[in-house]
N, C-alpha and C positions, 0 to 999 in steps of 0.2 A: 639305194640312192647314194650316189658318190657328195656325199657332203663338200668335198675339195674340188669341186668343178668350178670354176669362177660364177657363174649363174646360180648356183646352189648357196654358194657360199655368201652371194652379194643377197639374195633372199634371205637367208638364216639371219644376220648381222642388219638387215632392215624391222625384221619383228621382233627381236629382241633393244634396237634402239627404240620405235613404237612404244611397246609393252612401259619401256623405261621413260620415256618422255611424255608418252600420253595417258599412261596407266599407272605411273608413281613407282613401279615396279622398283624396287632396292637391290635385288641381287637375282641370281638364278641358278638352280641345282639341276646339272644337265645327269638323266638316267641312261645308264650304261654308258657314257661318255666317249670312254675308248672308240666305239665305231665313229665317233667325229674326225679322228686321228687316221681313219684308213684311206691308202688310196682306189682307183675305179675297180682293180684288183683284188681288193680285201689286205693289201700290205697294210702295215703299220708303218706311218711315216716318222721321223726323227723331230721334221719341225713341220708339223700338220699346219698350210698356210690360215685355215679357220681356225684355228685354235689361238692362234698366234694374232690373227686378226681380229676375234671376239676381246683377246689379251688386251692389244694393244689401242682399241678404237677411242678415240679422244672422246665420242659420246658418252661410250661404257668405263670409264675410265675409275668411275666412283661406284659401280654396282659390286655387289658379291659375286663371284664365280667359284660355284663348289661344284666338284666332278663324282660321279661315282666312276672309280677310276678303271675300271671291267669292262669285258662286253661277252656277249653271246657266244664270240667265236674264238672264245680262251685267252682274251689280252688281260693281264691283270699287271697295272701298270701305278699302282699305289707305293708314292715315295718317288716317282719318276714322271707324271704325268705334268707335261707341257711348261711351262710359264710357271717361274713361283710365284706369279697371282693367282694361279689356281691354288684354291684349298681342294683336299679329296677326304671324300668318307676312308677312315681308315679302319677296313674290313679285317686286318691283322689284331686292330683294338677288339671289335667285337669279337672274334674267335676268344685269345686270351683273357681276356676277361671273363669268357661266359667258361673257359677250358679252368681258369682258376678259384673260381667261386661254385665250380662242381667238386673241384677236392681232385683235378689229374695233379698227377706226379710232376714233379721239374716243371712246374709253373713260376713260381718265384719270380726267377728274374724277369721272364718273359713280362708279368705284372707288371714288375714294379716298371721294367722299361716304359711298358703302355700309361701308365701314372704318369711318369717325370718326362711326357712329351714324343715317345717316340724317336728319338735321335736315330736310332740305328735303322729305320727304314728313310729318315730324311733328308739326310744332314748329305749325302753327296747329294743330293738335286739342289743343295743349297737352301731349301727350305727348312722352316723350323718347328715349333709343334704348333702356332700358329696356322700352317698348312694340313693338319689334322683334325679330322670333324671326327671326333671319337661319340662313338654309338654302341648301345648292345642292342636294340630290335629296333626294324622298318614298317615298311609297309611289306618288304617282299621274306617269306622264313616265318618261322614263328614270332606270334607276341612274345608282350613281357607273360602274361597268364602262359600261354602254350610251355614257356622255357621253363617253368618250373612245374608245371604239372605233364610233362610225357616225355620221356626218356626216348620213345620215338616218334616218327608223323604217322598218323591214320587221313590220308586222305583219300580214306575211301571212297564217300560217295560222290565225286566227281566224276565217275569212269575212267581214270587212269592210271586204275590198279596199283594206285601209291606210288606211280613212277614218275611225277611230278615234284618238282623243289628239292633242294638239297636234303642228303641225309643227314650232313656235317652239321647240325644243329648247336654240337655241346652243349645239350639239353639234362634237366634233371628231374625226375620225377619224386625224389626222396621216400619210396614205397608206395606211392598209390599213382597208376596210369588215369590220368585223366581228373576231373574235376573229382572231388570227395569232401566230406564235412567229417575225415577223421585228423583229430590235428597230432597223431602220435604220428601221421607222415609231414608234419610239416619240415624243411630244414632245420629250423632251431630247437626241434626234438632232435633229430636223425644225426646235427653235427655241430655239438654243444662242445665244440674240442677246438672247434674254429671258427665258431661265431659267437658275438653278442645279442641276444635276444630278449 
């Protein structure tokens, strides 16, 4: 669907006024986002006129607009996505944080960066950490359970041979795959050298 069709886009900007006026609705978190942004083509455009027009609509003017700032077909536009009225899920927070509370190397600064706001993926789109929805799990990847109990995915019984979701997890299982009631695998055994427990 070309979202940027004037008919596409006078629809999208009608249910989401509705949802806001007659549903109370306060804000709205668009998934995969990015494909909002393309044109009939699959380009990615500079000033998506929907994006720009969900931005700027005197109705919407007071609702939340968070993006997940991705899409299916490799945009990943986090730190750069539309309007600094859009806030975006900042997928860079989750990775680092989940890549430094497992103990990788040369994490530090990346940390602390994601701590004190994120500046250096924001600050040229003008936004500030304000425009950052920091997260470590969603709906989509592992839970907060799956991240600390399996170092990889078994999604076996679905039928698709585990070939399904990210591998990139930065996941830890601290010596036991999977659920266990041994607590010599917990992290506050396994890394009493970097945490308080």
């Amino acid at each position: 669907m070309n979202a940027n069709h004037p008919v596409v886009r006078d629809h999208i900007l009608s249910a989401l006024r509705y949802w806001m006026v007659e549903m109370h609705v306060d804000g709205f978190r668009f998934d995969l986002a990015s494909v909002l942004g393309r044109n009939s083509r699959g380009k990615l455009l500079a000033n998506a006129p929907l994006l720009e027009r969900i931005a700027e609509d005197p109705i919407l003017r007071d609702v939340k607009l968070i993006a997940e700032a991705w899409d299916a077909a490799g945009a990943y536009e986090v730190g750069s996505f539309s309007e600094r009225r859009w806030a975006e899920w900042n997928g860079r927070y989750r990775d680092d944080v989940r890549r430094f509370w497992r103990g990788d190397d040369g994490m530090l600064g990346a940390f602390a960066s994601r701590l004190c706001g994120s500046a250096d993926i924001y600050t040229k789109s003008g936004k500030g950490p304000e425009g950052s929805i920091n997260f470590i799990t969603c709906h989509d990847g592992f839970t907060l359970n799956d991240l600390v109990s399996y170092r990889d995915k078994h999604n076996d019984a679905n039928g698709e041979n585990n070939h399904d979701g990210t591998n990139a997890n930065f996941s830890q299982n601290f010596g036991a795959e999977g659920a266990t009631m041994d607590s010599g695998s917990s992290p506050c055994v396994k890394a009493r050298s970097r945490t308080s427990c």
